[in-house]
C-alpha positions in Angstrom: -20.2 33.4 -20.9 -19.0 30.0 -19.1 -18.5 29.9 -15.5 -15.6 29.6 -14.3 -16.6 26.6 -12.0 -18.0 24.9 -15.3 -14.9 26.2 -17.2 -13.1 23.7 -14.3 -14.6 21.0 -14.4 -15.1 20.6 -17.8 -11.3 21.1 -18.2 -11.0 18.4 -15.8 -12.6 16.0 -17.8 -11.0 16.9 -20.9 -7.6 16.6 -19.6 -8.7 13.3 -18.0 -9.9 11.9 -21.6 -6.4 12.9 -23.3 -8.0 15.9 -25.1 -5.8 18.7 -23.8 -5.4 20.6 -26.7 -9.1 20.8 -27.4 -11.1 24.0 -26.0 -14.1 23.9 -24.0 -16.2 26.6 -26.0 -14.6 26.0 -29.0 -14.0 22.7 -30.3 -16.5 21.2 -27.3 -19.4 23.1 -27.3 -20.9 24.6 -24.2 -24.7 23.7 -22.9 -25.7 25.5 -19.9 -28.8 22.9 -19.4 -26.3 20.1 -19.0 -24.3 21.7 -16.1 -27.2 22.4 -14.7 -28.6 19.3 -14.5 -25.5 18.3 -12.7 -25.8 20.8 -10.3 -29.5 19.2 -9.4 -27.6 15.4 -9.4 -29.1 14.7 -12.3 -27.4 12.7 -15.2 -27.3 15.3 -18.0 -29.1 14.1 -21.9 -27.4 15.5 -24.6 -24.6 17.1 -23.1 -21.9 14.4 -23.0 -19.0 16.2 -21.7 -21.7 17.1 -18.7 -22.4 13.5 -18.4 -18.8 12.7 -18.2 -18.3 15.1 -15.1 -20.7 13.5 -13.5 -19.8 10.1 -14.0 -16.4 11.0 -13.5 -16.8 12.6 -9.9 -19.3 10.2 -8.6 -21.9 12.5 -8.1 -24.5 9.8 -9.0 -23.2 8.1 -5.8 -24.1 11.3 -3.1 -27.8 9.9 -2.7 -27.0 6.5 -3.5 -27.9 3.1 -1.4 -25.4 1.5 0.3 -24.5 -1.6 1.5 -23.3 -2.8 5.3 -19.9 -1.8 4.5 -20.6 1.7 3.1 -20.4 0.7 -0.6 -22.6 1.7 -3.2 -23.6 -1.7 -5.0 -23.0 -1.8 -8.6 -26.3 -2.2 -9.6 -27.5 1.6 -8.1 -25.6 3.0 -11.3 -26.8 4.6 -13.7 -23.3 3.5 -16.3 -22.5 0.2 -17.8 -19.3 -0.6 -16.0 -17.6 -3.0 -18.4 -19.1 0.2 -21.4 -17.3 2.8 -19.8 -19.0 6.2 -21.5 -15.6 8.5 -20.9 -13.7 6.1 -23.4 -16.7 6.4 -25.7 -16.4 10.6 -25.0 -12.3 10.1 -26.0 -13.3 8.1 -29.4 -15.8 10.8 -30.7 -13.5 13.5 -29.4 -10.9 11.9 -32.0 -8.5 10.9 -28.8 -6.2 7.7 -29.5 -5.7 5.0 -27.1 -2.7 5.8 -25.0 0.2 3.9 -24.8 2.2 1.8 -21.9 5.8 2.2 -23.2 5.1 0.0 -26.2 2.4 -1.8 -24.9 -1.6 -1.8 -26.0 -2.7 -1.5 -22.5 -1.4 -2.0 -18.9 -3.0 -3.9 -15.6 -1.7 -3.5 -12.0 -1.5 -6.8 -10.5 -2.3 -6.2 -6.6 -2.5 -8.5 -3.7 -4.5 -7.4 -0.5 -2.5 -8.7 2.4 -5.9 -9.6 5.3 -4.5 -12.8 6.5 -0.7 -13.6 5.9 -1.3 -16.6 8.4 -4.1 -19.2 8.4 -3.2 -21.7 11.1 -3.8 -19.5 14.1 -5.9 -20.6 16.6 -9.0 -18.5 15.0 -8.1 -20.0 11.4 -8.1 -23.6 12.7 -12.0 -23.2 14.7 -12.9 -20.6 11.9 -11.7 -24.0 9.1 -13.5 -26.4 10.8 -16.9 -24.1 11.3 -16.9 -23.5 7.4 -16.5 -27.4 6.7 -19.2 -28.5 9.3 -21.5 -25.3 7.2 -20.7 -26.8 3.8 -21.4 -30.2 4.9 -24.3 -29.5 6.2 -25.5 -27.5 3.6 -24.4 -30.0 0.9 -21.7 -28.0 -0.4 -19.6 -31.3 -1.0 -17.3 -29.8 -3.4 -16.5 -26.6 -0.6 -16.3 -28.9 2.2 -13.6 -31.3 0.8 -11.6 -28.5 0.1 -11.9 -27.2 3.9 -10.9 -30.8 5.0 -8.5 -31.0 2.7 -7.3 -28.3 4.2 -7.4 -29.1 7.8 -5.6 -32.3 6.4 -2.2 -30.9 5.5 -2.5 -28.7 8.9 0.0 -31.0 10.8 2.2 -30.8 7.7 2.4 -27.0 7.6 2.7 -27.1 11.6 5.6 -29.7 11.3 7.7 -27.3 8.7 6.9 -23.9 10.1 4.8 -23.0 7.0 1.6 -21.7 6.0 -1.1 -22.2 3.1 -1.8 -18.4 3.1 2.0 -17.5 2.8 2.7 -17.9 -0.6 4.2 -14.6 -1.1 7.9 -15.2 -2.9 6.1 -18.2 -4.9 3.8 -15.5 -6.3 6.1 -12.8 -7.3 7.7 -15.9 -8.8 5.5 -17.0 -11.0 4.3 -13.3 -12.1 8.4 -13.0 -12.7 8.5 -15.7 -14.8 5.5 -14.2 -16.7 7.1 -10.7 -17.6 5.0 -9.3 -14.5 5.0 -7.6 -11.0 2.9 -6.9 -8.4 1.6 -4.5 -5.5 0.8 -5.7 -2.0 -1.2 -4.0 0.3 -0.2 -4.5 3.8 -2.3 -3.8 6.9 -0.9 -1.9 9.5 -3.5 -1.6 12.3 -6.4 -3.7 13.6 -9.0 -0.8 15.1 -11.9 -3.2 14.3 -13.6 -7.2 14.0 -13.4 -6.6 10.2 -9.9 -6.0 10.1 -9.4 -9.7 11.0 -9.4 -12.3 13.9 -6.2 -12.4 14.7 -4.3 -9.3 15.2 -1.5 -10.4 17.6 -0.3 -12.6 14.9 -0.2 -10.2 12.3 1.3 -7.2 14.3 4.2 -10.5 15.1 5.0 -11.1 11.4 4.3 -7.4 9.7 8.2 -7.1 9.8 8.7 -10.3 8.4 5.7 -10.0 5.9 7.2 -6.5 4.8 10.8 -7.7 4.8 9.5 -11.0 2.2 7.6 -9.1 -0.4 10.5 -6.6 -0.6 13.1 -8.9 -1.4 10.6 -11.3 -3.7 10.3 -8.0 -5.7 7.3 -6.9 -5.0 6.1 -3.5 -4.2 4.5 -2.6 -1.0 1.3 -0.7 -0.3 -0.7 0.1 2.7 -4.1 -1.5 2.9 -5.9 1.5 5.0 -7.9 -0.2 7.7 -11.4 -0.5 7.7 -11.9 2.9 10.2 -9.3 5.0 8.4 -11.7 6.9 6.2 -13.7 8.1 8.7 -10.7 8.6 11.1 -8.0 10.2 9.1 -5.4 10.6 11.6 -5.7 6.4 11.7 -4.5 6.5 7.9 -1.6 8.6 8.6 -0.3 7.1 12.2 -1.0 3.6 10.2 0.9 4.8 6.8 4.1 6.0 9.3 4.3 2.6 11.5 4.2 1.0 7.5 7.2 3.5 6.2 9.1 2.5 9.4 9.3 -1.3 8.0 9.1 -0.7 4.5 10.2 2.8 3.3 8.9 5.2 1.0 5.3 3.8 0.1 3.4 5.3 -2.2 0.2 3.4 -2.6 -2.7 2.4 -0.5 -6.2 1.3 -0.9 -8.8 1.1 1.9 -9.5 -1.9 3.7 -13.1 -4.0 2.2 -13.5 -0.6 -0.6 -15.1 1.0 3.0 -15.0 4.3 1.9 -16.2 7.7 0.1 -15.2 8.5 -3.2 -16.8 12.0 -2.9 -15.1 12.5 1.0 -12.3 10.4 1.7 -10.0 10.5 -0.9 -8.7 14.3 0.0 -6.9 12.3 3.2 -5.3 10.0 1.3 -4.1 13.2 -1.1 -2.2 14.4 1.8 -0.4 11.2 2.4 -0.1 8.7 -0.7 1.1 9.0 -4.4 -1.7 7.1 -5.6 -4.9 4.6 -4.7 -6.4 2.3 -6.2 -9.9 2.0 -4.0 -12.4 2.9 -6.7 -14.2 -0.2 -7.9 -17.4 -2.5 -7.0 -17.6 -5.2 -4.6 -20.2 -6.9 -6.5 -19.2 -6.6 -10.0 -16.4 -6.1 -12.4 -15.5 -3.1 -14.6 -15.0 0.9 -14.1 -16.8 2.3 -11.2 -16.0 5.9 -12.3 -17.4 5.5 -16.2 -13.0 5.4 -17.5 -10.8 3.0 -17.9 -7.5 4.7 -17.0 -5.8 7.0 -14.1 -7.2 10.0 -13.6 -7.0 12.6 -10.5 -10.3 12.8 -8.6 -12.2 15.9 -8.1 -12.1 17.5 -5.0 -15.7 19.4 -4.6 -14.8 21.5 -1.4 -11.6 22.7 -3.3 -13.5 22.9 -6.7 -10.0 21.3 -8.6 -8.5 17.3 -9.2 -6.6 16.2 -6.5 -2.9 15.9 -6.9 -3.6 11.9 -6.1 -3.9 9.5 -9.1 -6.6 7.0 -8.9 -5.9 3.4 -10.5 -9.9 2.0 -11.2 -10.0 -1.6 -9.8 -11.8 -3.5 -12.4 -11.8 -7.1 -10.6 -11.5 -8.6 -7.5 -11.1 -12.6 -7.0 -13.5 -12.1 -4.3 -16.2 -10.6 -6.8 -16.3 -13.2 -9.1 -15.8 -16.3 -6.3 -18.5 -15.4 -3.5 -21.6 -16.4 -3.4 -22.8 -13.2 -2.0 -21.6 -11.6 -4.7 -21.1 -13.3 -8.5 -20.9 -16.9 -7.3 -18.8 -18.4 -10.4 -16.6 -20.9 -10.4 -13.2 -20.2 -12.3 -14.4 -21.7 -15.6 -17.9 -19.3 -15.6 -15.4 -16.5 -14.3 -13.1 -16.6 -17.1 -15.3 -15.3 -20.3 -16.0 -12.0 -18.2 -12.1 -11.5 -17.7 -11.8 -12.4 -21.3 -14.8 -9.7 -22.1 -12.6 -7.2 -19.4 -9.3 -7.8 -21.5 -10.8 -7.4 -24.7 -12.2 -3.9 -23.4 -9.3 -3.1 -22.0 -7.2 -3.9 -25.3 -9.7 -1.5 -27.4 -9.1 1.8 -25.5 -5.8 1.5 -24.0 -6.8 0.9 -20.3 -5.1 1.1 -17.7 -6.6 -0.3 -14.4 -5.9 -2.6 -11.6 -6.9 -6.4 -10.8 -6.9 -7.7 -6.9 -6.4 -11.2 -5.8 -5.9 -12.1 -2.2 -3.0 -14.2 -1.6 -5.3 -17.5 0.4 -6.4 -18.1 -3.0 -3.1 -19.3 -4.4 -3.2 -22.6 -1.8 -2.9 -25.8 -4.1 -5.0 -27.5 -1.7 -8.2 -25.2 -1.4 -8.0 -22.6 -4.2 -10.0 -24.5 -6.4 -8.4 -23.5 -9.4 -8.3 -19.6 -8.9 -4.5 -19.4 -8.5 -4.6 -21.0 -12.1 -7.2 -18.4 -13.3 -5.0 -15.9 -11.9 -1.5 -16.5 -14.1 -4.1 -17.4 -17.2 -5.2 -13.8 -16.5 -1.3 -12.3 -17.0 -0.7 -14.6 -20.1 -3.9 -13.1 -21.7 -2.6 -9.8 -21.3 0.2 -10.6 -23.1 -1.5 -12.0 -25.8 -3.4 -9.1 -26.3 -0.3 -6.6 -26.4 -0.5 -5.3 -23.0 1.9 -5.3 -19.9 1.3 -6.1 -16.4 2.9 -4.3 -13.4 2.8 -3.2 -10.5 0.4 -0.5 -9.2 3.4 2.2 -8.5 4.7 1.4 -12.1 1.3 2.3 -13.8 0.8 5.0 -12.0 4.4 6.6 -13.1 4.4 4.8 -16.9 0.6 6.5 -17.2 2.5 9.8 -15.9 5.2 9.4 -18.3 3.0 8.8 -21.3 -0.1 11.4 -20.5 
């Protein structure tokens, strides 16, 4: 006789493959020793639909290392992040890629809002500290950006503008692409990580929120870096957003600072979906599937009602040095080995790339790797959107 708690969860995983009409019992076959070795947080052998629950859930994460931030590093895991072993579970299960309303496979194009202005007074000392470190350290090519920089300053000052508010000329060029975005928007500075300059923001949060809106784009709320351990922070922070903005549905925590396996029941409670669950230090599926799914909820023993978007990529990932390090040129064949993946089984995921990287001046080419990215999608029969439109096209076509 199955348990029921197994009977759960391995419904949970079926469902979350496509493979509702299959029977756990029946078609998939039941191996006590596999469930069991999830109960010890141990990575079942021989029992994949075991495996996938555990995978799925994070449970390999509970005793996991972590970095200053909270984060469990890529390289702790047990999975092959860009060989995501749910989508190999789907294929032998006989499960066909899904469809996005016509299209092969979808991506969320999202934009995390940290510093809508770079000229404040922090910006300007925090500019000329990098180019004096880059100098110094012989990092010619970083420093001429910074003073390149810090040489169109007067300019910007002089029209009122700003190298980090390129907001309408983004949603612009995605427009003229087919595609649309998500941006996540802070609302609350509760700590040094959640930037240097929080008078400014708090000043232009209106303006910020009023932009976006009428460039098109969607609006999320970028939970601030306390709000998972402080969950009345997430909700007072997701009302003072509503206020400006409306309805939002979406959110995603502030530098990925968060618990997979804890936090995500808060966000339940307040958001339609989130899209938090990736690596900081390397691209692919944190969670072992390349689509939405609803996360399990261990005190409750069921999937949330909250739909989870896998972020697959982050500009930041593939740019710092104290992560991948690459310039846009080594960057691109891993997007290219990310899109090809991603065309194969149907995907559905999300891509982040923060808006200072779409400067002329200092980007250094990653804008340009950015709208390469959305033409490749094309070209490979998928669709990009925004995050809200995944989630309710994936809803639509599960």
């Amino acid at each position: 006789m199955i348990p029921e708690r197994v009977e759960r969860r391995a419904r949970w995983v079926l469902d979350s493959v496509g493979a509702r009409e299959l029977g756990f019992g029946d078609d998939v076959p039941y191996r006590p020793e596999g469930w069991a070795a999830v109960d010890r947080l141990e990575r079942p052998s021989g029992d994949d639909l075991a495996a996938a629950f555990f995978d799925l859930s994070r449970l390999e994460e509970r005793p996991a290392p972590r970095d200053e931030h909270g984060r469990v590093p890529s390289t702790s895991s047990c999975l092959d992040p860009l060989h995501p072993p749910l989508e190999r579970l789907r294929r032998r299960l006989g499960i066909p890629p899904q469809r996005w309303d016509g299209a092969r496979f979808a991506v969320a194009l999202t934009h995390d809002v940290d510093s809508p202005w770079r000229w404040t007074r922090v910006g300007v000392r925090s500019a000329a500290a990098r180019l004096k470190g880059h100098a110094a350290a012989g990092r010619l090519g970083s420093a001429l950006r910074e003073a390149r920089g810090l040489a169109e300053l007067p300019l910007h000052k002089a029209r009122g503008t700003d190298p980090n508010w390129r907001f309408v000329t983004i949603c612009d060029e995605e427009r003229r692409r087919d595609a649309s975005s998500t941006f996540f928007v802070l609302a609350g500075h509760r700590d040094p990580h959640d930037g240097a300059a929080p008078e400014t923001y708090e000043q232009l949060r209106p303006r910020l929120v009023e932009t976006i809106r009428s460039a098109g784009g969607e609006i999320g709320l970028h939970g601030s870096y306390t709000t998972a351990i402080t969950p009345a922070r997430l909700a007072e922070e997701r009302d003072r957003l509503v206020e400006l903005a409306g309805p939002v549905a979406g959110h995603r925590y502030h530098y990925l600072h968060f618990d997979p396996l804890q936090h995500l029941v808060a966000v339940d409670r307040l958001f339609r979906y989130d899209t938090s669950l990736g690596f900081a230090d390397g691209i692919g599926f944190r969670a072992g599937i390349a689509r939405p799914f609803h996360p399990w909820d261990f005190e409750a023993e069921r999937p949330l009602d909250l739909v989870e978007v896998p972020l697959a990529v982050m500009d930041v990932t593939l740019a710092e040095e104290r992560y991948l390090g690459l310039s846009p040129e080594a960057a691109w064949p891993l997007l290219e080995r990310l899109l090809d993946q991603a065309a194969d089984h149907g995907a559905g995921f999300a891509v982040l790339w923060h808006p200072d990287r779409f400067d002329p001046a200092t980007s250094a080419g990653w804008n340009r790797l950015y709208y390469r990215f959305i033409e490749a999608v094309a070209e490979r029969g998928g669709r990009c959107m925004s995050a809200g439109e995944l989630v309710e096209t994936w809803l639509n076509e599960a």
